[in-house]
C-alpha positions as CSV (number, residue, x, y, z in Angstrom):
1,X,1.4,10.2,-21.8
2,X,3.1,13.5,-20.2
3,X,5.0,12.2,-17.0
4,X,6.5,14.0,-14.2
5,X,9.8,13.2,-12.3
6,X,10.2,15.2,-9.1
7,X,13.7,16.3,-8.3
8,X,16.3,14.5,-6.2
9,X,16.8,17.5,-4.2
10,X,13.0,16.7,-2.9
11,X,14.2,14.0,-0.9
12,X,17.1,15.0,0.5
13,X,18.2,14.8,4.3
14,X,14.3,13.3,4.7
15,X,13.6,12.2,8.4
16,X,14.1,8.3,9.5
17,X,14.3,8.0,5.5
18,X,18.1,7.2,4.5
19,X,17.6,4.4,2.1
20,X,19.4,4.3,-1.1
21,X,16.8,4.7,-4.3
22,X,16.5,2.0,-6.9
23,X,14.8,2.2,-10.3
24,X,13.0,-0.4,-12.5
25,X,11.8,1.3,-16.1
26,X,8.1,-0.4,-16.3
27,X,6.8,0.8,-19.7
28,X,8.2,4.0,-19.8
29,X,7.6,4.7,-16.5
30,X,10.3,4.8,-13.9
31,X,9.3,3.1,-10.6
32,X,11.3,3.3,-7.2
33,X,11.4,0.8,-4.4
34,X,13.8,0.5,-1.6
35,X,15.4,-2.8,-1.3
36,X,17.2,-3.3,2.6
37,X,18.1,-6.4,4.2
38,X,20.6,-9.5,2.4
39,X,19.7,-10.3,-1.0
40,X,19.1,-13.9,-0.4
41,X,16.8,-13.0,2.6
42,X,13.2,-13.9,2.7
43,X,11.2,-11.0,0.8
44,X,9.0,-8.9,2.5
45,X,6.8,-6.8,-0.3
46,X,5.4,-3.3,1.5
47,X,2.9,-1.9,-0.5
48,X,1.7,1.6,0.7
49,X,-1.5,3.2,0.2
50,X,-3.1,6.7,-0.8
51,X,-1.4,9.9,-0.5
52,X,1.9,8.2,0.8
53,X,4.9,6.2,-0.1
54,X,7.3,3.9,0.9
55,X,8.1,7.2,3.6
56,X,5.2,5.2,5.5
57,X,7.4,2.3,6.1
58,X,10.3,4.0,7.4
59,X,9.7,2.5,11.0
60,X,9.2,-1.0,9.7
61,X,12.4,-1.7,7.4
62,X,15.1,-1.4,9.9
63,X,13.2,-3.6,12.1
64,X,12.5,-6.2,9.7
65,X,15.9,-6.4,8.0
66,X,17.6,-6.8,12.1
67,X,15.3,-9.9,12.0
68,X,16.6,-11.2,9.0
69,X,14.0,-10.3,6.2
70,X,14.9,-8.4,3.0
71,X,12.2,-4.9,3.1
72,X,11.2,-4.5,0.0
73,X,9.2,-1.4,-0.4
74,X,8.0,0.2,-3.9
75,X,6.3,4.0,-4.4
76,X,3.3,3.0,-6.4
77,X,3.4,5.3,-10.2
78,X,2.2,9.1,-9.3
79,X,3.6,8.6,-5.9
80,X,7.0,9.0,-4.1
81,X,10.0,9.0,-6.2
82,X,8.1,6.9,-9.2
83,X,7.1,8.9,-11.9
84,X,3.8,11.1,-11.8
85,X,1.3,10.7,-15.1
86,X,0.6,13.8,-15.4
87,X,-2.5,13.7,-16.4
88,X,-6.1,12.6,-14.0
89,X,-7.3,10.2,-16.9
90,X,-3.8,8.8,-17.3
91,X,-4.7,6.5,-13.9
92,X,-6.8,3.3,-13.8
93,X,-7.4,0.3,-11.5
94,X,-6.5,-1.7,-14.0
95,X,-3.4,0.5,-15.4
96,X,-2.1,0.2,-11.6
97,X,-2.1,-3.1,-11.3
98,X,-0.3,-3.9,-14.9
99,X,2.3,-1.6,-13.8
100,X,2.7,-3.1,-10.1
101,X,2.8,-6.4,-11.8
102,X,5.1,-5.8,-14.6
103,X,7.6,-3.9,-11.8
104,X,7.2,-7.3,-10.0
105,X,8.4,-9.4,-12.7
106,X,11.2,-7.7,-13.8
107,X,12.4,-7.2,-9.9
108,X,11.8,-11.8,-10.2
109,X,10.7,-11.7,-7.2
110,X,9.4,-15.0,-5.1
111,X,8.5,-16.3,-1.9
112,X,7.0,-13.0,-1.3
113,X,5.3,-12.6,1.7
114,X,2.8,-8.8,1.0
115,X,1.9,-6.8,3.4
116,X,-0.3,-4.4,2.4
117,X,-2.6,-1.1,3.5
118,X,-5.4,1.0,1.6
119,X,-4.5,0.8,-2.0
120,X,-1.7,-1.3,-1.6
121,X,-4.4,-4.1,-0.6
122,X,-6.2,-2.8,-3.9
123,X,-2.9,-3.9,-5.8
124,X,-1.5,-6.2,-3.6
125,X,-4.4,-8.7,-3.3
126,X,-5.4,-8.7,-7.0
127,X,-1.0,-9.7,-6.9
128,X,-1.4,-12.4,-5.0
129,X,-4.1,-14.0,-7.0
130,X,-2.7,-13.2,-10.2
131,X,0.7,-14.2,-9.5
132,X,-0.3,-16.4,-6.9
133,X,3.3,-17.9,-7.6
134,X,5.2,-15.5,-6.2
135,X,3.2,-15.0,-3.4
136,X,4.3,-17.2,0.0
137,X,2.1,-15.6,2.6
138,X,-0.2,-12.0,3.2
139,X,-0.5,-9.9,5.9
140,X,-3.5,-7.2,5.3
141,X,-3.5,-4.3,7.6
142,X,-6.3,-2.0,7.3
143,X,-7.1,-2.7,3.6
144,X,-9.5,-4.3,1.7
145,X,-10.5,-5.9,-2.1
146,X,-13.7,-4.1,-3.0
147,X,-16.2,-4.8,-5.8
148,X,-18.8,-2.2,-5.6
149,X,-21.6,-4.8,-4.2
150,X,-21.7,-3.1,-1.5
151,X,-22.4,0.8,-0.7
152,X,-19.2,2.7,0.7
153,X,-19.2,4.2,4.3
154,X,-20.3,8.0,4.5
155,X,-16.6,8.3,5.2
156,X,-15.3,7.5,2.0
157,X,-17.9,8.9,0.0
158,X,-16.8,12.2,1.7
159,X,-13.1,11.8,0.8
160,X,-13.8,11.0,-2.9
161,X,-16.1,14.3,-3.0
162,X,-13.2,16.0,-1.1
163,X,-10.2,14.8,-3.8
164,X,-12.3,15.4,-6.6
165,X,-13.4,18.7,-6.1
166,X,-10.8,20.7,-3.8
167,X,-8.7,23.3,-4.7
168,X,-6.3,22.5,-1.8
169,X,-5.1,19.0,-1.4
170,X,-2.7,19.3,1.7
171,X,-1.3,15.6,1.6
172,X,0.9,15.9,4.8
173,X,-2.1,17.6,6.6
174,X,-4.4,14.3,5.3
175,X,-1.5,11.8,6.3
176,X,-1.6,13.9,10.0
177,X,-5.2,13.5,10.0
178,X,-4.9,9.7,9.4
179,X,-3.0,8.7,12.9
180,X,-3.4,9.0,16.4
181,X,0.0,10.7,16.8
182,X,0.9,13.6,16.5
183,X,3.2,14.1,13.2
184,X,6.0,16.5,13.5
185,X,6.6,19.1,11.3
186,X,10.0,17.2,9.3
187,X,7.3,14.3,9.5
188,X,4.7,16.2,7.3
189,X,7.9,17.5,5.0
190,X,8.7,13.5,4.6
191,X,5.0,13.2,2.7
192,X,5.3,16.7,0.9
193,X,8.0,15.6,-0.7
194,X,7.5,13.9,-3.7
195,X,4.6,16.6,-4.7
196,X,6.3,19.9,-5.1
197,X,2.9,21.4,-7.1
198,X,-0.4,20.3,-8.0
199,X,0.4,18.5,-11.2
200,X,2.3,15.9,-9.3
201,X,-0.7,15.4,-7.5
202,X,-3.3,13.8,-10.2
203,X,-2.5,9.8,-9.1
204,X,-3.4,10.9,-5.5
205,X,-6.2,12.7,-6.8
206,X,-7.5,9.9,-9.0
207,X,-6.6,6.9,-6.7
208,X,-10.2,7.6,-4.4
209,X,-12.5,8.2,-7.4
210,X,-10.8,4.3,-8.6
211,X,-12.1,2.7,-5.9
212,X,-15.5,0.3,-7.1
213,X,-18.4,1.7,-5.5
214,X,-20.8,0.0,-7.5
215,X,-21.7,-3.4,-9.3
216,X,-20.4,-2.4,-12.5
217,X,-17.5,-0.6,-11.8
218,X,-14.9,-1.3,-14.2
219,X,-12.5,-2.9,-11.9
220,X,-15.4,-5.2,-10.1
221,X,-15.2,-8.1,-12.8
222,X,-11.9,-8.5,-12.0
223,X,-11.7,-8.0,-8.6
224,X,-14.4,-10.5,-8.2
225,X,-11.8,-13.4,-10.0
226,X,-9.2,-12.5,-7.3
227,X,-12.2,-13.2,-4.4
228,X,-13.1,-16.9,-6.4
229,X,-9.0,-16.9,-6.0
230,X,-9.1,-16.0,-2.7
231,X,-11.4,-18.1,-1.3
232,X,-8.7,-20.9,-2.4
233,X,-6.3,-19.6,-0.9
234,X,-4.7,-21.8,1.8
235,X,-1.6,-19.8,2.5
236,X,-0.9,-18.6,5.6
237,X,-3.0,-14.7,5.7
238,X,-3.3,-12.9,9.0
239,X,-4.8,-9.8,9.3
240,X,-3.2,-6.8,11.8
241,X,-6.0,-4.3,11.9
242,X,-6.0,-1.3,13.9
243,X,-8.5,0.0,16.2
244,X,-9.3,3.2,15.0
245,X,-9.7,2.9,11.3
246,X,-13.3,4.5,9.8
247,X,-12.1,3.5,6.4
248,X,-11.7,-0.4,6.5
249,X,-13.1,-0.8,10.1
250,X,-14.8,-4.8,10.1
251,X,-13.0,-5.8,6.4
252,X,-10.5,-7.6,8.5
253,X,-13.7,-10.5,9.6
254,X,-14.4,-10.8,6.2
255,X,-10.9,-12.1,5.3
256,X,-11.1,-14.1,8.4
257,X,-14.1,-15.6,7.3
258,X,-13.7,-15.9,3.5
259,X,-9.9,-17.2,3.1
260,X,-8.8,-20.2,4.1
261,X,-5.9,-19.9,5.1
262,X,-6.8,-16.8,7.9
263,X,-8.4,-20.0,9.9
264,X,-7.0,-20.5,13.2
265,X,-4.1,-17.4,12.5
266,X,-3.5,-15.3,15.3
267,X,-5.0,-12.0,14.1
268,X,-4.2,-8.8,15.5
269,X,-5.8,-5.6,16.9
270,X,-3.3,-3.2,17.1
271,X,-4.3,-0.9,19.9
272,X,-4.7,3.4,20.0
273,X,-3.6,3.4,15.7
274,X,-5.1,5.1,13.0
275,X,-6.0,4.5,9.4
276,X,-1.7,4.7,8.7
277,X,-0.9,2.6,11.6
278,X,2.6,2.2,10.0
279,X,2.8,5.3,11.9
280,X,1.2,5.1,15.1
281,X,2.7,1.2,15.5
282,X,5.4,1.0,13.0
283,X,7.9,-1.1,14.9
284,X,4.9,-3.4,16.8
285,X,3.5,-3.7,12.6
286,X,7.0,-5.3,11.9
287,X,7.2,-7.6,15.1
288,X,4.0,-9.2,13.7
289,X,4.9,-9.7,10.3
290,X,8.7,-10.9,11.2
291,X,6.5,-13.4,14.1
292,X,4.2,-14.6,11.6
293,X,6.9,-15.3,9.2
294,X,8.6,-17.3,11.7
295,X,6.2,-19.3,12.6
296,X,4.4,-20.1,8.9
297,X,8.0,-20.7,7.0
């Protein structure tokens, strides 16, 4: 497996992003994550979604390490300042979630409570079951676990035909498209950065065509274990859903419905957000998971 590193110089002088890197080698792949707040403060796991990177969180960290929590943010492999397979085929469900879980062990660490969007609830909740140990508490915001029993929204269909077949995959412009705000220009630079030509593009390519859209999907199988785990779950899980998501619009009232431990949380409707709502409400995101830590610990 070819992989690709993208240059230091990439990232440097980034806006709202000043965050010393960190490296874990996961099977000869080299992961990033930023790690802010004290050590021995309880974790807070930000897994980002598809095209972005821990960049996303930017607004969230500072906010959640002032209230005492340790940030812990990752850039998924073929995203960020992880290593890029270079290769389309090199990418699988599965292979994402060894990789995620393998970076999670050798980083040992516990009494995690995820928080998780797009395909960081793709990872993140198939996490939690599978090392339901580590896991304390969940917040899912905008994301879901599918298993290809049910058809995909005309939406997504769209977006897989789109990152499939373009010639021109413009991930700041997609990212822009995604929120309410406006994104400035430095903004858009922040998610150009780790992709300095197409070839460093093929996880962010591959991650839509991943998703189960059908029964017998290779990832359904398991995905369908971490539902039967799910639905034991009795940890505190909120969901902080924004209003103007097409992608994962009504997935939050299935986890309300389906997990224990949702019952009688105080789930949120964050208002005038998009899709990356870590953008449009970054700061409000953080005040709800720091709150809802407080309050289940």
């Amino acid at each position: 497996m070819r992989v690709l590193r993208t240059p230091d110089h990439r990232f440097a002088g980034l806006s709202g992003y000043p965050f010393a890197p960190r490296y874990t080698d996961v099977e000869g792949v080299r992961i990033h994550h930023v790690d802010e707040g004290a050590r021995d403060a309880p974790v807070v796991l930000l897994l980002h979604g598809e095209p972005t990177w821990s960049y996303l969180y930017r607004h969230m960290i500072p906010v959640l390490a002032a209230r005492g929590l340790r940030a812990v943010a990752p850039d998924l492999p073929g995203f960020g300042r992880s290593d890029k397979p270079a290769a389309r085929e090199d990418y699988s469900y599965a292979r994402m979630v060894a990789w995620m879980r393998a970076w999670l062990d050798a980083n040992a660490l516990r009494d995690i409570t995820l928080v998780c969007q797009d395909w960081g609830a793709l990872i993140g909740l198939r996490l939690a079951a599978e090392c339901d140990e580590r896991v304390a508490r969940v917040v899912v915001a905008n994301g879901a676990l599918p298993t290809g029993d049910r058809a995909p929204r005309p939406v997504f269909r769209a977006w897989q035909a789109f990152a499939r077949a373009t010639p021109w995959f413009p991930i700041g412009l997609i990212v822009r498209l995604g929120c309410r705000t406006w994104l400035d220009d430095d903004v858009i630079a922040g998610y150009r950065a780790p992709f300095p030509g197409d070839a460093y593009r093929q996880g962010a390519r591959a991650l839509p065509q991943l998703v189960p859209t059908r029964p017998d999907d290779p990832a359904s199988a398991a995905n369908r274990a971490a539902w039967e785990h799910l639905r034991q779950w009795r940890k505190p899980f909120l969901t902080a859903f924004s209003d103007g998501d097409p992608v994962f619009r009504g997935a939050d009232r299935i986890f309300q419905r389906t997990v224990p431990g949702a019952r009688d949380q105080p789930h949120v409707t964050i208002r005038e957000a998009g899709h990356f709502l870590q953008e449009d409400a970054g700061p409000e995101l953080a005040r709800v998971v720091a709150d809802f830590i407080a309050r289940t610990r």
